[in-house]
Structures are given as structure tokens and as C-alpha cells.
C-alpha positions in Angstrom: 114.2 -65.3 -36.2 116.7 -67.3 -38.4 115.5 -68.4 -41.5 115.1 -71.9 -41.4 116.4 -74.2 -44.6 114.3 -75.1 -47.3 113.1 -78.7 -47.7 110.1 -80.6 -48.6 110.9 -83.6 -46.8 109.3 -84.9 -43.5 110.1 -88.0 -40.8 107.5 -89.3 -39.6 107.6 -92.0 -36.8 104.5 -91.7 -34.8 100.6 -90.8 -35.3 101.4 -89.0 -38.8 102.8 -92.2 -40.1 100.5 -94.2 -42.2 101.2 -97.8 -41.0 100.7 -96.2 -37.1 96.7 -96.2 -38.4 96.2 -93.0 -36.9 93.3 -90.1 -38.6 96.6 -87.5 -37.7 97.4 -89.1 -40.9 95.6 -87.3 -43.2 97.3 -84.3 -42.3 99.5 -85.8 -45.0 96.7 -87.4 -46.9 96.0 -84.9 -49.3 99.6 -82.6 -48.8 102.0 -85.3 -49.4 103.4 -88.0 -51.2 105.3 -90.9 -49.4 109.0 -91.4 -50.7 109.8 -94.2 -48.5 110.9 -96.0 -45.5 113.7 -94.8 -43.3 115.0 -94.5 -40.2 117.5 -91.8 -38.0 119.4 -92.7 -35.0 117.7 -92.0 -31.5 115.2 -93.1 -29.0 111.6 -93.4 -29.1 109.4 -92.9 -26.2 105.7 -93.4 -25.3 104.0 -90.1 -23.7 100.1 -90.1 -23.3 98.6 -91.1 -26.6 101.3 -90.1 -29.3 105.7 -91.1 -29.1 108.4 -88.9 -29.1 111.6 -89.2 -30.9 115.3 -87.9 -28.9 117.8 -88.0 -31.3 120.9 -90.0 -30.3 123.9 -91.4 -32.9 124.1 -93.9 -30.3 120.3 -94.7 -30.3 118.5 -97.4 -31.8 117.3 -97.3 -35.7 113.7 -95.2 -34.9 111.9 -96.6 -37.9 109.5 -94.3 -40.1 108.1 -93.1 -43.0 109.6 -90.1 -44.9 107.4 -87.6 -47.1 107.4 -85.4 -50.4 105.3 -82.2 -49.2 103.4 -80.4 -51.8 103.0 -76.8 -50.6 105.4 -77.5 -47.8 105.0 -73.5 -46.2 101.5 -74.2 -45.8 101.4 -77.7 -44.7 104.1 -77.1 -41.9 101.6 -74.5 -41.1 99.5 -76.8 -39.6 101.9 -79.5 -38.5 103.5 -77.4 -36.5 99.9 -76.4 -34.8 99.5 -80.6 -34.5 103.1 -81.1 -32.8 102.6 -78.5 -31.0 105.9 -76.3 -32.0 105.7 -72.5 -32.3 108.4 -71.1 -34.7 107.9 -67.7 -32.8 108.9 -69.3 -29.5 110.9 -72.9 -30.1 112.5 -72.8 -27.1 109.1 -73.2 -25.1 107.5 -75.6 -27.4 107.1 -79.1 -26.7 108.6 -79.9 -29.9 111.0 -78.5 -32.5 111.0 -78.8 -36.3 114.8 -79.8 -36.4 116.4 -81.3 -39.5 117.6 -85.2 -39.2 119.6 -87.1 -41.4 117.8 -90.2 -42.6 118.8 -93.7 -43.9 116.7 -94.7 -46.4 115.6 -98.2 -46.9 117.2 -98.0 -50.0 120.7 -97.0 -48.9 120.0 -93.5 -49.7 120.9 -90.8 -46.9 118.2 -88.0 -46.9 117.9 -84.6 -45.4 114.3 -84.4 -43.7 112.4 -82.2 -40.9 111.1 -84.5 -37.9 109.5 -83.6 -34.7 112.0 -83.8 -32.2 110.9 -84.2 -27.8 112.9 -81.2 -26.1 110.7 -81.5 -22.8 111.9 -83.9 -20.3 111.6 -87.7 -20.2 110.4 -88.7 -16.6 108.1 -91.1 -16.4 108.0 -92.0 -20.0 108.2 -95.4 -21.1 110.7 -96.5 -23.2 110.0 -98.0 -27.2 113.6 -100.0 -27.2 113.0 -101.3 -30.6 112.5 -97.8 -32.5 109.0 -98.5 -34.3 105.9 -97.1 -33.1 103.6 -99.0 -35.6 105.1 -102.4 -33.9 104.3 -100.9 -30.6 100.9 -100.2 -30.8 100.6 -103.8 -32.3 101.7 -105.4 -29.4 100.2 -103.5 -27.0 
């Protein structure tokens, strides 16, 4: 396998983001301090009970929260268990661990990993403006 590139940085727009109120959270919790707000370019679907993020340039700003990991071999241990992406076999995951470029709320452009949909998008509904946490308020 390629060696992936080091970095302790994570997107997060959906149930690991702390203003989405989900328990995925702590995942991070403990493993993690936040850096700030962000967002990449790309769409944002709803699947079952979590979103999933397609990366388009042409896309909407997908709004999220991005994150210092402490330990970061370790902790993408178990993210990658949560998001369900196998580094032995990314092709047949539902995810991938991909690095996105992300604007920073404070005009700052970051390199960060995100969890990236690579399955595809029938019958999922669409989040056309890019922020989960305001979804799930308005639902």
C-alpha cells in the first residue's frame, strides 16, 4: 500500500462534529482539540442516520468543524472502524480517508483528512445548503 501523508488534521461535517450533538463525538472528545470552523467545496447528502460529503469545486461551501489529533495513528485507528473505511481494501469501503483542502473561517487554507462517500448516490436526499448541524435542526 502507498504510504499515506502525515497529518494531524481532520474535517468533520457530520455525526463527529460537535455542534451535530451526536455521542460519535467523543470519538474526538478525549483525542482531539478543535482548531476551528471551516468548510471544502462539495455536496452533502443525507443516507440513513449519518451525511456524506462528495467533493465538488463546483459544490456548495459543506460547512464543519476541523481538528488537532493527539495520537493521530491511533485515533484514525478507530475512525476509520467508525466510517467504515478499510486502508487494506479502500476501493471497497464505503468511505475513503482522502485529504481536502479547507477554508478556514479565518481565511486560512488548511490541509485536513475528511471522510469522503465513494458509494453511489441513488436515493439520497440532497443537504443543498452544506451544514448538517442546520439540517438536523430543521428537520
Amino acid at each position: 500500500m502507498k504510504d499515506r501523508p502525515a497529518t494531524d488534521l481532520l474535517f468533520t461535517y457530520g455525526t463527529l462534529r460537535r455542534a451535530a450533538g451526536n455521542a460519535a463525538h467523543r470519538l474526538l472528545a478525549d483525542s482531539a482539540e478543535i482548531v476551528g470552523l471551516g468548510f471544502v467545496r462539495g455536496r452533502l447528502y443525507q443516507a440513513v442516520d449519518f451525511p456524506v460529503l462528495v467533493p465538488d469545486p463546483k459544490g456548495v461551501e459543506v460547512i464543519g468543524e476541523v481538528y488537532r489529533v493527539f495520537a493521530p495513528q491511533a485515533v484514525f485507528v478507530r475512525l476509520d472502524q467508525y466510517e467504515g473505511f478499510d486502508p487494506a481494501s479502500p476501493d471497497t469501503s464505503e468511505f475513503r480517508r482522502d485529504l481536502v483542502q479547507v477554508a478556514m473561517k479565518d481565511g486560512r487554507i488548511v490541509t485536513a483528512w475528511a471522510y469522503v462517500y465513494q458509494h453511489p448516490l441513488f436515493d439520497l436526499q440532497p443537504i443543498p445548503h452544506g451544514d448538517y448541524a442546520r439540517f438536523l435542526r430543521e428537520a
